[in-house]
Every structure is written in C-alpha cells, then in structure tokens.
PDB file as gemmi writes it, atoms N, CA and C in Angstrom:
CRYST1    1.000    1.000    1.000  90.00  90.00  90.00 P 1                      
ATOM      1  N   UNK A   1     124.600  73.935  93.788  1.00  0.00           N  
ATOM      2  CA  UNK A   1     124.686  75.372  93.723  1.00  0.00           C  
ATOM      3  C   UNK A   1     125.415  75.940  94.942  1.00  0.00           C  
ATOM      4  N   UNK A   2     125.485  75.178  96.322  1.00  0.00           N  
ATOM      5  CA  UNK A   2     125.737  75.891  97.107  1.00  0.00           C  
ATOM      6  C   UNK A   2     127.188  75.495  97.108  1.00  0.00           C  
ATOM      7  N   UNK A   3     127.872  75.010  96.344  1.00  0.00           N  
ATOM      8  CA  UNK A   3     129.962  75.001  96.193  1.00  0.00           C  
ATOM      9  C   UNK A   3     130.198  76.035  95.860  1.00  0.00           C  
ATOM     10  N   UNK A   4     129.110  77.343  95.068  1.00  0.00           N  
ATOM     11  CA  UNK A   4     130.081  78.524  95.147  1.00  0.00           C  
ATOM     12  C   UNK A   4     130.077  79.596  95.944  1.00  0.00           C  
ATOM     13  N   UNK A   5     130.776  79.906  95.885  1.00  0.00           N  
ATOM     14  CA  UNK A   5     131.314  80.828  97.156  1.00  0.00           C  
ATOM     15  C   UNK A   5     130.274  82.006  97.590  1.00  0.00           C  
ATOM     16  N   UNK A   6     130.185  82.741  96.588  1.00  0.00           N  
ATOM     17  CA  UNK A   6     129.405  83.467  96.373  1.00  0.00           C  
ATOM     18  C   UNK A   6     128.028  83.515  97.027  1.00  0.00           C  
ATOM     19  N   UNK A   7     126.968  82.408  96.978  1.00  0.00           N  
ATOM     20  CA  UNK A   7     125.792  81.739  96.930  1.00  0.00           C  
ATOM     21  C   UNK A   7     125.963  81.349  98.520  1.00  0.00           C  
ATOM     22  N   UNK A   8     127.340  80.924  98.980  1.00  0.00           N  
ATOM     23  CA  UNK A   8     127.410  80.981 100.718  1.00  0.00           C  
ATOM     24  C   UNK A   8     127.728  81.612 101.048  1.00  0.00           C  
ATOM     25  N   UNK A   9     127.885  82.640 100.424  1.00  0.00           N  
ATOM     26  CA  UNK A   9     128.234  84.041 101.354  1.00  0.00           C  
ATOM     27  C   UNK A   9     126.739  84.838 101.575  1.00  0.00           C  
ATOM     28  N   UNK A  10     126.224  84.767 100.147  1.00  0.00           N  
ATOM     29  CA  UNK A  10     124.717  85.255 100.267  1.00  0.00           C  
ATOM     30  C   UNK A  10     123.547  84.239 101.672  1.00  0.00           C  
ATOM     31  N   UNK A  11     123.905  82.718 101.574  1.00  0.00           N  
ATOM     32  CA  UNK A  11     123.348  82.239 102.604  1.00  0.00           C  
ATOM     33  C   UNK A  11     123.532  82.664 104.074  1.00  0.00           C  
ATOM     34  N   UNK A  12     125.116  82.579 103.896  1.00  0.00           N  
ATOM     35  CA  UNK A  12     125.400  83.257 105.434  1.00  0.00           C  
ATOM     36  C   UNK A  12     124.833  84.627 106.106  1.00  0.00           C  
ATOM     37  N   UNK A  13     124.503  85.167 105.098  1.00  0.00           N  
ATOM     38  CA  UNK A  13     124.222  86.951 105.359  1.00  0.00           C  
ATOM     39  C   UNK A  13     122.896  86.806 105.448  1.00  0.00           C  
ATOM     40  N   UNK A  14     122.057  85.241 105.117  1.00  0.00           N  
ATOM     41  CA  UNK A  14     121.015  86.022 105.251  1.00  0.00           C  
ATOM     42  C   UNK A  14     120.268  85.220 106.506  1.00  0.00           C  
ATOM     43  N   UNK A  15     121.349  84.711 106.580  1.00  0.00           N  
ATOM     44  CA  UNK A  15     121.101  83.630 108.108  1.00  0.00           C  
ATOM     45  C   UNK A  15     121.012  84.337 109.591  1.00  0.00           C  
ATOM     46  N   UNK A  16     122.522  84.889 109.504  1.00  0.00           N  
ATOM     47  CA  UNK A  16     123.423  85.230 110.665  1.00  0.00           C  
ATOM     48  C   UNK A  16     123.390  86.965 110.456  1.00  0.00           C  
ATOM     49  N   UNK A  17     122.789  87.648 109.785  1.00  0.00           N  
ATOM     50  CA  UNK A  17     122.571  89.197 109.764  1.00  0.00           C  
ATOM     51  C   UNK A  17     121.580  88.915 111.234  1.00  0.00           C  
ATOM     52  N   UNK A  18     122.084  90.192 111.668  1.00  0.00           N  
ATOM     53  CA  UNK A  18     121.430  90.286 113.332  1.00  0.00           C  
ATOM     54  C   UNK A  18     119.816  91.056 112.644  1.00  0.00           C  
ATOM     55  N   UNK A  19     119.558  92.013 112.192  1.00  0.00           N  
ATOM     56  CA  UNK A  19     118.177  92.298 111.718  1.00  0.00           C  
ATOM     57  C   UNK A  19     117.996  93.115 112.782  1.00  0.00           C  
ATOM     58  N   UNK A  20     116.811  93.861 112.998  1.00  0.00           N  
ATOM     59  CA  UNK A  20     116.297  95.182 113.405  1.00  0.00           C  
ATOM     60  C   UNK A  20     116.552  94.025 115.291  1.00  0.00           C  
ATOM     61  N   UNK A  21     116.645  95.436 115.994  1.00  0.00           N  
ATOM     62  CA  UNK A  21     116.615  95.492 117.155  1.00  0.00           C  
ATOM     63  C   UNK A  21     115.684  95.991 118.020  1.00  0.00           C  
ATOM     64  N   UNK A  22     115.422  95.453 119.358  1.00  0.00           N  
ATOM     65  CA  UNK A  22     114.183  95.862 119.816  1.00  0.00           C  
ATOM     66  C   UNK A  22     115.132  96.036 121.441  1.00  0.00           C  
ATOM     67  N   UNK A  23     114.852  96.468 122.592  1.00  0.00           N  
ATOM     68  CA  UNK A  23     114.913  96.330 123.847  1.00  0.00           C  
ATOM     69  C   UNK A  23     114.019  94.854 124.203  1.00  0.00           C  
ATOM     70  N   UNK A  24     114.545  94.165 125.425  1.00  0.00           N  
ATOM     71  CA  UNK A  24     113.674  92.983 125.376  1.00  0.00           C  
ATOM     72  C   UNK A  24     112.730  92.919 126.168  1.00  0.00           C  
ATOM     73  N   UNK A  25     112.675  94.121 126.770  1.00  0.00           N  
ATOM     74  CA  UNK A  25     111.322  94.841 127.667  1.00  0.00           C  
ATOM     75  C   UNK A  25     110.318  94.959 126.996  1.00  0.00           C  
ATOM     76  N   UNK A  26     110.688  95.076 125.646  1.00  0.00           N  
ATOM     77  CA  UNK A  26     109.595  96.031 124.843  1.00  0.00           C  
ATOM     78  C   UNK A  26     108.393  95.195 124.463  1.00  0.00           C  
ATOM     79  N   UNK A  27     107.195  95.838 124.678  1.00  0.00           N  
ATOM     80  CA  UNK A  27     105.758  94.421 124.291  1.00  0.00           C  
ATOM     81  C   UNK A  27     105.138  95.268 123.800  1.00  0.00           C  
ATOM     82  N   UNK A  28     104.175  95.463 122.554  1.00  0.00           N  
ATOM     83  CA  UNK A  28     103.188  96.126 121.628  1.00  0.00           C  
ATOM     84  C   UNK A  28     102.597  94.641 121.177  1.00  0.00           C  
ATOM     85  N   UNK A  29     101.015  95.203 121.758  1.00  0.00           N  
ATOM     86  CA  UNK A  29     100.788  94.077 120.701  1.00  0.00           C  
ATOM     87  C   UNK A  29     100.284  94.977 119.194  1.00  0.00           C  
ATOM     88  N   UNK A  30      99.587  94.080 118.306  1.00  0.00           N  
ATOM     89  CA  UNK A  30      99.179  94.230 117.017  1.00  0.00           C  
ATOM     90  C   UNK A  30      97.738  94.455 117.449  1.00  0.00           C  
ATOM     91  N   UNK A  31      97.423  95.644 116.702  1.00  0.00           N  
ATOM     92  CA  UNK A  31      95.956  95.995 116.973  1.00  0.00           C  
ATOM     93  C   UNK A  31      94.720  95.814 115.853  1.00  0.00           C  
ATOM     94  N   UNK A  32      95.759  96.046 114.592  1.00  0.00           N  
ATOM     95  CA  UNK A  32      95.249  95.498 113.566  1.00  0.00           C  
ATOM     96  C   UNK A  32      95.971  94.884 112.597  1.00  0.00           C  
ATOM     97  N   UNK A  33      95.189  93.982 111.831  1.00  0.00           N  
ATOM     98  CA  UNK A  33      95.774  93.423 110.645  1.00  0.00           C  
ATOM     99  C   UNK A  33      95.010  93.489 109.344  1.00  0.00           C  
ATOM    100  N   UNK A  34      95.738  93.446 108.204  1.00  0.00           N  
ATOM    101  CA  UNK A  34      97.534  93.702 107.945  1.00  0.00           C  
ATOM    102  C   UNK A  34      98.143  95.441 108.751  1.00  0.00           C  
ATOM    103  N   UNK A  35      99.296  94.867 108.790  1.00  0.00           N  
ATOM    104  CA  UNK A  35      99.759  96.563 109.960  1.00  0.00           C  
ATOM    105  C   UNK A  35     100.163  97.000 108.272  1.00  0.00           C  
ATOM    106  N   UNK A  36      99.887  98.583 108.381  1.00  0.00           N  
ATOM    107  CA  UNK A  36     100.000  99.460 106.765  1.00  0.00           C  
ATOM    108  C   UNK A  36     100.963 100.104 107.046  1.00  0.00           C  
ATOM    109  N   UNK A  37     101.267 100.410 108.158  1.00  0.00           N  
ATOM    110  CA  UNK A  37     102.547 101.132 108.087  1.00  0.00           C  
ATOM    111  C   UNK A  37     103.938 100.413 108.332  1.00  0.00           C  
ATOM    112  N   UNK A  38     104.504 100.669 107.158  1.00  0.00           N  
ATOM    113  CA  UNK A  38     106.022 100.438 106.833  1.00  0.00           C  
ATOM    114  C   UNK A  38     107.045  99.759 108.262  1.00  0.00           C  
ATOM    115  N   UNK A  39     107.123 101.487 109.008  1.00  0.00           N  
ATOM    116  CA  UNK A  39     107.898 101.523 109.917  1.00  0.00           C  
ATOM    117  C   UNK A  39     107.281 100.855 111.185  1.00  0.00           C  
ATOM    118  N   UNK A  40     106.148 100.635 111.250  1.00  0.00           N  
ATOM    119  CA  UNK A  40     105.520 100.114 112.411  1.00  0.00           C  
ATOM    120  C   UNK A  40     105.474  98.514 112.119  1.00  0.00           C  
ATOM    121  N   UNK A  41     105.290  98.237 111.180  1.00  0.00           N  
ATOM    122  CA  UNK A  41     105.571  96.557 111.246  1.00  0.00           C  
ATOM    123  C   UNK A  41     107.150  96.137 111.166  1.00  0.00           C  
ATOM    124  N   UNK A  42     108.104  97.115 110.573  1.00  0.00           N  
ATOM    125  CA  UNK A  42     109.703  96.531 111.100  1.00  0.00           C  
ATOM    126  C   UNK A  42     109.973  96.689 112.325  1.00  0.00           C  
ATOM    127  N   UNK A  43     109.292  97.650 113.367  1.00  0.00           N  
ATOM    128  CA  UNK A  43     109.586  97.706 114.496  1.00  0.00           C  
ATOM    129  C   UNK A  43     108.729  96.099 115.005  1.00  0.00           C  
ATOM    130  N   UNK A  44     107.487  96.001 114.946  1.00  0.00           N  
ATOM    131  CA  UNK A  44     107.498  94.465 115.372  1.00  0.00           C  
ATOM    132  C   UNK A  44     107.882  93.593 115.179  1.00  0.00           C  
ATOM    133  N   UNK A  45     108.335  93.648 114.195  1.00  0.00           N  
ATOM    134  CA  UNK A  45     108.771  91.898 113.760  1.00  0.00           C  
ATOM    135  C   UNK A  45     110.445  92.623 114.031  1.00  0.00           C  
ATOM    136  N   UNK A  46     111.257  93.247 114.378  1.00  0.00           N  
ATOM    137  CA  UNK A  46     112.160  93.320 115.845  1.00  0.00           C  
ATOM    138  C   UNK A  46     112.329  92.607 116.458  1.00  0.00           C  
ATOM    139  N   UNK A  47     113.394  92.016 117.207  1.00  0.00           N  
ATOM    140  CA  UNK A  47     113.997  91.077 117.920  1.00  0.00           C  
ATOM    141  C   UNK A  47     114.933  91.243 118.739  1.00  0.00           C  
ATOM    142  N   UNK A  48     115.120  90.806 119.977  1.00  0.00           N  
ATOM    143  CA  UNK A  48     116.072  91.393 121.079  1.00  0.00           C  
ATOM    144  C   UNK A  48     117.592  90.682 120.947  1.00  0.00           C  
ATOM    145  N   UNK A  49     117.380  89.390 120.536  1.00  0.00           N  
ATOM    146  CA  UNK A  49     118.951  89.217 120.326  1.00  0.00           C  
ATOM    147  C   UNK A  49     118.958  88.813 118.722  1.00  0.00           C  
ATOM    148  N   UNK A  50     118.367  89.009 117.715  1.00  0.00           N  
ATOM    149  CA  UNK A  50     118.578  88.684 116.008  1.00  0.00           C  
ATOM    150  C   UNK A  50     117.837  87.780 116.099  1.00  0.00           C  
ATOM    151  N   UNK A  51     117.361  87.727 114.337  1.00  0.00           N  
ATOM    152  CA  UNK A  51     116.289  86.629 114.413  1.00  0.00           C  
ATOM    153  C   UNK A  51     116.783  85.342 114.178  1.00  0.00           C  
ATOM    154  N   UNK A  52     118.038  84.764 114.069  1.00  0.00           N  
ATOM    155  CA  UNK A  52     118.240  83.418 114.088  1.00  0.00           C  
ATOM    156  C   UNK A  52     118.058  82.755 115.146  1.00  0.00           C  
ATOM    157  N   UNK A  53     118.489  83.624 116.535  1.00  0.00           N  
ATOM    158  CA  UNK A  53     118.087  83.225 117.793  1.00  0.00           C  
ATOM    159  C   UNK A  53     116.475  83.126 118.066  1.00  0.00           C  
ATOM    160  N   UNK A  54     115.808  84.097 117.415  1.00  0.00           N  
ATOM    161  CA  UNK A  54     114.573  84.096 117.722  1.00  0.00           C  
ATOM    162  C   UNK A  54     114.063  82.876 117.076  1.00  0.00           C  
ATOM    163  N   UNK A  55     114.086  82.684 115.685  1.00  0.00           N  
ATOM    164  CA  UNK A  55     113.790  81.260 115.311  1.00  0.00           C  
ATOM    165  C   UNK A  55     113.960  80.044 115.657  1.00  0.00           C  
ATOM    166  N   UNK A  56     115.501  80.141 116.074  1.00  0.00           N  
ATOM    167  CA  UNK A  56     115.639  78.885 117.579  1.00  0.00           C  
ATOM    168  C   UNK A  56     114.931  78.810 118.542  1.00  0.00           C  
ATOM    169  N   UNK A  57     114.741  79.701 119.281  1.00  0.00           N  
ATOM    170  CA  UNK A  57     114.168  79.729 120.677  1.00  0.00           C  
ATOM    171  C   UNK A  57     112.859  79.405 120.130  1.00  0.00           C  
ATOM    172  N   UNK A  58     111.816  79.928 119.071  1.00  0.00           N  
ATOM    173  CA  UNK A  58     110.531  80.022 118.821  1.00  0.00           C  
ATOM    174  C   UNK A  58     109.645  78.696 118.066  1.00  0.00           C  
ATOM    175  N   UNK A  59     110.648  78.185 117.035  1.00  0.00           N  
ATOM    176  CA  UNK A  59     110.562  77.384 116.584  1.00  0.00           C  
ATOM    177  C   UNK A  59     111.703  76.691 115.588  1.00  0.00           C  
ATOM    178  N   UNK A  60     111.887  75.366 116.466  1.00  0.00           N  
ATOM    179  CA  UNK A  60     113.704  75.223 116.106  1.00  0.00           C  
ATOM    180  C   UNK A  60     113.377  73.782 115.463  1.00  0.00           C  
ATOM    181  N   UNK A  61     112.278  73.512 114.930  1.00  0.00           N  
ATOM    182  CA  UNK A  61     111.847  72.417 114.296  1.00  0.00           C  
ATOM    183  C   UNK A  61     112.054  72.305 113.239  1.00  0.00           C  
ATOM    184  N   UNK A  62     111.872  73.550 112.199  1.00  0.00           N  
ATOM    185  CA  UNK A  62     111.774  73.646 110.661  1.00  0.00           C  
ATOM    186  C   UNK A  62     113.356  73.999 110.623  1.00  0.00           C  
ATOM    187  N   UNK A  63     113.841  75.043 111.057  1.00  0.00           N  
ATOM    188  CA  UNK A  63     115.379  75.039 110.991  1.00  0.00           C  
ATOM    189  C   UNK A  63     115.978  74.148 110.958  1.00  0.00           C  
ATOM    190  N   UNK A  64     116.288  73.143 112.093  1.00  0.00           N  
ATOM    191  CA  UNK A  64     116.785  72.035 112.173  1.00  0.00           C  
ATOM    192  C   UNK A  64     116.711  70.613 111.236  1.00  0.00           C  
ATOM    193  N   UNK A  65     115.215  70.614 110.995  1.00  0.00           N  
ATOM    194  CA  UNK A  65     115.078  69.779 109.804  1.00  0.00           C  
ATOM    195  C   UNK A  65     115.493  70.321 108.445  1.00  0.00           C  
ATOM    196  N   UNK A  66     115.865  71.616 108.167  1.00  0.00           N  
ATOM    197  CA  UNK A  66     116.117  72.056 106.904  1.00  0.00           C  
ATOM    198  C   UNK A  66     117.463  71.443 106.868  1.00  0.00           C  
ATOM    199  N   UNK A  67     118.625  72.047 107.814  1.00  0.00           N  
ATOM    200  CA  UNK A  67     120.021  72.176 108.124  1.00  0.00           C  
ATOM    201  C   UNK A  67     120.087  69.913 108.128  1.00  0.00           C  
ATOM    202  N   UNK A  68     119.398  69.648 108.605  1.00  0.00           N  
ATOM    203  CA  UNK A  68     119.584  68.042 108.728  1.00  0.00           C  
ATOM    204  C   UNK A  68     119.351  67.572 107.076  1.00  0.00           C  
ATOM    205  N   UNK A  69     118.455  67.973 106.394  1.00  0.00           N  
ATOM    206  CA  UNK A  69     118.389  67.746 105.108  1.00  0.00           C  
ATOM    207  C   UNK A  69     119.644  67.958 103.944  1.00  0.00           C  
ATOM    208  N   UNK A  70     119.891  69.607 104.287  1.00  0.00           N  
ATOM    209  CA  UNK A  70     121.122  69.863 103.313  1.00  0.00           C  
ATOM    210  C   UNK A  70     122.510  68.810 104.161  1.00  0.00           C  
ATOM    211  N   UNK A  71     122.566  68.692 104.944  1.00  0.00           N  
ATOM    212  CA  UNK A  71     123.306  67.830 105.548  1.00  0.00           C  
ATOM    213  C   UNK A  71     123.524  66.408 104.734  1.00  0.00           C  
ATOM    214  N   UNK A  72     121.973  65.375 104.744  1.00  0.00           N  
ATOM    215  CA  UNK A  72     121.694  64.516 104.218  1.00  0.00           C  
ATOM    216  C   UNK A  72     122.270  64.211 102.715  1.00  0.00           C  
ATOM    217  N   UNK A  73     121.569  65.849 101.895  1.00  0.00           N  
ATOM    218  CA  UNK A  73     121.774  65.641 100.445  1.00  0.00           C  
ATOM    219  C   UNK A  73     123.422  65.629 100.295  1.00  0.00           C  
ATOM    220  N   UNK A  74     124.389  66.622 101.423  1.00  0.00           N  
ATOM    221  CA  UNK A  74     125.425  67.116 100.645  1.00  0.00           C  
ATOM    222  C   UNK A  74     126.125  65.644 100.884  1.00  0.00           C  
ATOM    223  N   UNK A  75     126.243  64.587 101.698  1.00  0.00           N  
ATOM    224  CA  UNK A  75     126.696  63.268 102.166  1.00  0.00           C  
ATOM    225  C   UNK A  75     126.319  62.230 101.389  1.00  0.00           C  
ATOM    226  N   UNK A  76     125.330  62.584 100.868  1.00  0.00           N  
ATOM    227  CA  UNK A  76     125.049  61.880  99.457  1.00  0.00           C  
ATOM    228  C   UNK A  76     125.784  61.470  97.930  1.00  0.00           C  
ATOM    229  N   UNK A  77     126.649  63.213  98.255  1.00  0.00           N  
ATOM    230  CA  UNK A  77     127.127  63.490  96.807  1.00  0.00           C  
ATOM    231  C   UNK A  77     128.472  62.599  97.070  1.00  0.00           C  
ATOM    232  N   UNK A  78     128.812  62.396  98.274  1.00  0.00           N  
ATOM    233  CA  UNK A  78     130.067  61.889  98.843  1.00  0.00           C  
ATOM    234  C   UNK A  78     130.556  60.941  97.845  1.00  0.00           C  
ATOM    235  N   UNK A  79     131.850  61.050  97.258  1.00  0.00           N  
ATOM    236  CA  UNK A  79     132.446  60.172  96.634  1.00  0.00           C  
ATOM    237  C   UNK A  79     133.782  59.244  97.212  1.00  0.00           C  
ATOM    238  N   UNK A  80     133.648  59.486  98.428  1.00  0.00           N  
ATOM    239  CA  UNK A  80     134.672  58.427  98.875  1.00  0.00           C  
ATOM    240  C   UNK A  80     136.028  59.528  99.270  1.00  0.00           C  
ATOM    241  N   UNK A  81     136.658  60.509  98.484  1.00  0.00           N  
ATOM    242  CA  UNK A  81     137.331  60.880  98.849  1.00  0.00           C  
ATOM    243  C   UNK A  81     137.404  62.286  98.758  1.00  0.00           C  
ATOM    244  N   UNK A  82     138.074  63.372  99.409  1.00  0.00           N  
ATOM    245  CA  UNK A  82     138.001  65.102  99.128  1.00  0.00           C  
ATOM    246  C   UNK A  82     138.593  65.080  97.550  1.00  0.00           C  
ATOM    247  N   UNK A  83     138.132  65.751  96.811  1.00  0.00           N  
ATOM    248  CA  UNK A  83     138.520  66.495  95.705  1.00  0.00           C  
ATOM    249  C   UNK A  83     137.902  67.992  96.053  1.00  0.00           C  
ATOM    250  N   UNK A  84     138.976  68.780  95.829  1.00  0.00           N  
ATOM    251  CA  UNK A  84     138.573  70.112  96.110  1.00  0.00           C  
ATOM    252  C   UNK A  84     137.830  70.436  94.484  1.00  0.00           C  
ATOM    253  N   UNK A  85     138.212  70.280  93.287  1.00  0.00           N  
ATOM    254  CA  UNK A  85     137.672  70.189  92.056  1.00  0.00           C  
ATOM    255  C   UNK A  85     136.158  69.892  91.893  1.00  0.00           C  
ATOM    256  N   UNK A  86     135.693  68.657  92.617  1.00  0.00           N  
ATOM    257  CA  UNK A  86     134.423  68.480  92.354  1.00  0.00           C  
ATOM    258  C   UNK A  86     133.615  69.145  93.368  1.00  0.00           C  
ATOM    259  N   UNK A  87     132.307  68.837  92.904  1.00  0.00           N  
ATOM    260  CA  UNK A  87     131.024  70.123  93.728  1.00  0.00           C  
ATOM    261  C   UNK A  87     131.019  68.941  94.955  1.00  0.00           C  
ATOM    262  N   UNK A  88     131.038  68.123  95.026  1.00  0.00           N  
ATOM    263  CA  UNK A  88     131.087  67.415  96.662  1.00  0.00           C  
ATOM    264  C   UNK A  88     131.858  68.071  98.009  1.00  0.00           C  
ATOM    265  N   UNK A  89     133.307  68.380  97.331  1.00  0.00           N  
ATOM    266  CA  UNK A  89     133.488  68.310  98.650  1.00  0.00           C  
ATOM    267  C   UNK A  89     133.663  69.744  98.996  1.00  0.00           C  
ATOM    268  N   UNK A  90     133.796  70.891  98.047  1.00  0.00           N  
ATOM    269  CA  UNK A  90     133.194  72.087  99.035  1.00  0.00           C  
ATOM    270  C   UNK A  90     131.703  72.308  99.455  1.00  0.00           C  
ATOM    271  N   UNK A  91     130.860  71.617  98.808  1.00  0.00           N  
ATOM    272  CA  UNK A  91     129.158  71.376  99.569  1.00  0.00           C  
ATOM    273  C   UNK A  91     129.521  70.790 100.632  1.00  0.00           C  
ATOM    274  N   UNK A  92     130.248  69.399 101.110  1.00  0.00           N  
ATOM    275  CA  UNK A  92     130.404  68.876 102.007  1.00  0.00           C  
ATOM    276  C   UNK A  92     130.579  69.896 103.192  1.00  0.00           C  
ATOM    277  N   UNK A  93     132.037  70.643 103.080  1.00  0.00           N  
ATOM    278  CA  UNK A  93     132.433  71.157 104.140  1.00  0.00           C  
ATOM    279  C   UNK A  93     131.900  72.386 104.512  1.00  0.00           C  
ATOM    280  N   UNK A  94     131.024  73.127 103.255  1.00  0.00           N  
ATOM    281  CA  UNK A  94     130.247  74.261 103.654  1.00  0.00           C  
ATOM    282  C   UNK A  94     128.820  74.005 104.415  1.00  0.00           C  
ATOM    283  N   UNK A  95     127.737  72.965 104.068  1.00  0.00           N  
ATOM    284  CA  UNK A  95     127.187  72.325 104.871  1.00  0.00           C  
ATOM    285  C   UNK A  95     127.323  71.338 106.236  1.00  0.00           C  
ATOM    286  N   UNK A  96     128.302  71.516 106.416  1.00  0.00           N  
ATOM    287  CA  UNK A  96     129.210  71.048 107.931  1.00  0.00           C  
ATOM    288  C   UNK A  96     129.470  72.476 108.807  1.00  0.00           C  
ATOM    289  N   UNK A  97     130.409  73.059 108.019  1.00  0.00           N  
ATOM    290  CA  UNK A  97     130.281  74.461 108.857  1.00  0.00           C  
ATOM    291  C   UNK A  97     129.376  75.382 108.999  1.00  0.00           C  
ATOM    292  N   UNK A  98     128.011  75.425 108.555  1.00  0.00           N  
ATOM    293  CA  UNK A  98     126.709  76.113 108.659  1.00  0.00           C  
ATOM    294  C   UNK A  98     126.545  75.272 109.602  1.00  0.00           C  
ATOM    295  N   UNK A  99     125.687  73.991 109.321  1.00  0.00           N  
ATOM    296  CA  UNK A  99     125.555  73.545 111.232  1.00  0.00           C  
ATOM    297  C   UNK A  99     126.327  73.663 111.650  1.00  0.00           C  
ATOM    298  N   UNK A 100     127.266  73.366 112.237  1.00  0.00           N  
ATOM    299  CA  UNK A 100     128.338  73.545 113.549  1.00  0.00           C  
ATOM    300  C   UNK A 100     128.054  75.221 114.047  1.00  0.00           C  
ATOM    301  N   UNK A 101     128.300  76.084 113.146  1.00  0.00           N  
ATOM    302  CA  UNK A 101     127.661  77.348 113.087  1.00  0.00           C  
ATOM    303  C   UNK A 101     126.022  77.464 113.881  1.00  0.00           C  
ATOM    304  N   UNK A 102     125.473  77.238 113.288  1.00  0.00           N  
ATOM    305  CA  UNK A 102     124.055  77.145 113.993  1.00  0.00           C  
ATOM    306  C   UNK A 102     124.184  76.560 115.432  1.00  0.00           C  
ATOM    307  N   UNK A 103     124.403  75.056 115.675  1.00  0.00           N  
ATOM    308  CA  UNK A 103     124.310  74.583 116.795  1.00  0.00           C  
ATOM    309  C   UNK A 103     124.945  75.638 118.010  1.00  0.00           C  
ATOM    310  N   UNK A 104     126.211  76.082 117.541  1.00  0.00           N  
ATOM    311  CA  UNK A 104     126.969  77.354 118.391  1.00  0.00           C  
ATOM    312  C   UNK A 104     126.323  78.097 118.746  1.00  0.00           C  
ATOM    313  N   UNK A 105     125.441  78.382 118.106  1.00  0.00           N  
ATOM    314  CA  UNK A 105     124.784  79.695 117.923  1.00  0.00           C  
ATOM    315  C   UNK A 105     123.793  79.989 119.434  1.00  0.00           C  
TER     316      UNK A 105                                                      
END                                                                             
C-alpha cells in the first residue's frame, strides 16, 4: 500500500507536521483526569520543537523499531533488480527515504 503516492504523502504529513506549539519554559501540570476541556488538553499535549522530536527524545524505541520493520518488510519484496512498474521498488525507496528522513531529523 505504501507505493502510492498518495498514502506517502498522507504518511509524511502525519509524521513530520510540526503540531501545536508550546514555549519550552512552559510547565502545567494535569490536575485532573480525563482533562474535559477541548482547548486545555491541546495546549498540553503541545510541544516545543513538534512532536516527532518529542517522540525521539521521549521514547525513540517504538519509532525506531517500527521504521526498522517497514524497512525489513520493504527488502523483502526485493526482487533483485529496480523496476519502477512493480510495488517493490517504489516501497523500497520510499521506506529508505522516511528513515534517512527521521535519522536527520
């Protein structure tokens, strides 16, 4: 699924969208749970540099093993040589440039 274009463009956006912003001064804690208001729980879950960074810095375990997996499967499909025609080798090179992407990151 992920050779069409489309479907990595939707991945990318929902990776690499920077998401609500916070100052990195800023500390509230949670006073109660579940928080009911709307606007008060997007302001916490806020992030000072986007949340892909925050998921790195916080926990870069599950990311990394995800990105190592689609990695795994798309090297799998490998048939020996590029055909732009078959679903291998744009999975190949779109799961190559998401990590390289990430690791940058």
């Amino acid at each position: 699924a992920l050779k069409t274009k489309s479907l990595q463009l939707i991945v990318d956006a929902a990776l690499f969208e920077p998401g609500m912003w916070k100052p990195s001064d800023f500390f509230e804690q949670v006073a109660e749970i579940p928080v009911v208001d709307e606007d008060k729980l997007q302001h916490l879950l806020s992030t000072p540099l986007g949340t892909l960074f925050n998921e790195i810095a916080k926990s870069p375990d599950v990311l990394v093993n995800c990105i190592v997996k689609m990695l795994d499967r798309a090297v799998d499909m490998d048939v020996g040589k590029y055909v732009g025609t078959s679903s291998s080798g744009p999975l190949i090179l779109y799961t190559t440039r998401l990590a390289v992407r990430i690791v940058g990151f």
